[in-house]
N, C-alpha and C positions, 0 to 999 in steps of 0.2 A: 386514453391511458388512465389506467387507476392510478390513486392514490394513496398510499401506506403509512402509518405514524412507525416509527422505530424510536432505539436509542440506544445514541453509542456512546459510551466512555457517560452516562448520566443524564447526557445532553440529547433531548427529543429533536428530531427533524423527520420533515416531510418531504418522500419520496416519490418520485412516478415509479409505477412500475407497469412495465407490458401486459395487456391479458396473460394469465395460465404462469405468470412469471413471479408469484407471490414465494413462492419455495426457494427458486435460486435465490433471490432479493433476503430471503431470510435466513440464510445458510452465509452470503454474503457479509452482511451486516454482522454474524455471530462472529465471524472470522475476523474481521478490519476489529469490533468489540474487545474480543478475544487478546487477538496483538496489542492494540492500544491500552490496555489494562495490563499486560504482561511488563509493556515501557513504563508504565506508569508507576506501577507498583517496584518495580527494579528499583526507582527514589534515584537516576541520574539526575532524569531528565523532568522539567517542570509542565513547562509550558505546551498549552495542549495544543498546540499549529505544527510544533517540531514530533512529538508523540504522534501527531498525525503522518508527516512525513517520512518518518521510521519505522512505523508500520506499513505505511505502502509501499516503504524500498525493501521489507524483510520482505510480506506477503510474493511482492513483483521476482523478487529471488528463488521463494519458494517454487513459485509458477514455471520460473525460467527452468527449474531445475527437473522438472519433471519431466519423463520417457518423451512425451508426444511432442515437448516444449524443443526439448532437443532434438526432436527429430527434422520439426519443420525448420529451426534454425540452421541445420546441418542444407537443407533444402534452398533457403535461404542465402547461403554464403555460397552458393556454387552460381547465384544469379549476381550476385552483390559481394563484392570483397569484401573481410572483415579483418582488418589488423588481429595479429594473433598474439595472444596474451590472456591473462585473468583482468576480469573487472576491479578496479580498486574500488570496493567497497567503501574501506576507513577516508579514504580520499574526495570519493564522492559526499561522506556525512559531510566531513568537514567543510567543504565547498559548499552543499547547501544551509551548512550553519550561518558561514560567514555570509552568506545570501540574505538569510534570514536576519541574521544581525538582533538591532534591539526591537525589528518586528515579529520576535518569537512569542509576545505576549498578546496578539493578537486576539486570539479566542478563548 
């Protein structure tokens, strides 16, 4: 497995990435980048563990919301029941804040 330098929200980290997997890996990292700069710059939120966490629950949103996403979901709940309702979104922050607590200054 190779190895790749990136950097997200300023902060350098090293990556494995699959042979032939440099593109997805970098398309990837633009996007998590991307989101985590959009929270950042908004000026609620400080702390970069919770910035991180809100970009993967917006990204994981995004994802879910797409044709193929719903489709296999739909696929999905005909094997597996799925209470029927919307996600609470505001619900779910809130509960990983309080998760998070005073260890949001973590990184």
């Amino acid at each position: 497995m190779k190895q790749m330098e990136v950097t997200i929200l300023g902060q350098s980290y090293l990556l494995g990435c699959p042979e032939n997997g440099e593109a997805s890996l970098l398309e990837a990292v633009s996007s998590v980048d991307r989101e985590m700069s959009a929270i950042r710059d908004g000026g609620k939120v400080k702390a970069r563990e919770r910035i991180a966490v809100l970009a993967a629950l917006n990204l994981a949103f995004a994802l879910a919301e797409r044709p193929a996403a719903r489709a296999s979901q739909t696929a999905l709940a005909t094997e597996m029941p799925v209470p029927a309702g919307e996600v609470d979104i505001d619900g779910l922050i809130s509960r990983i804040d309080q998760a998070l607590g005073a260890d949001g200054q973590l990184l």
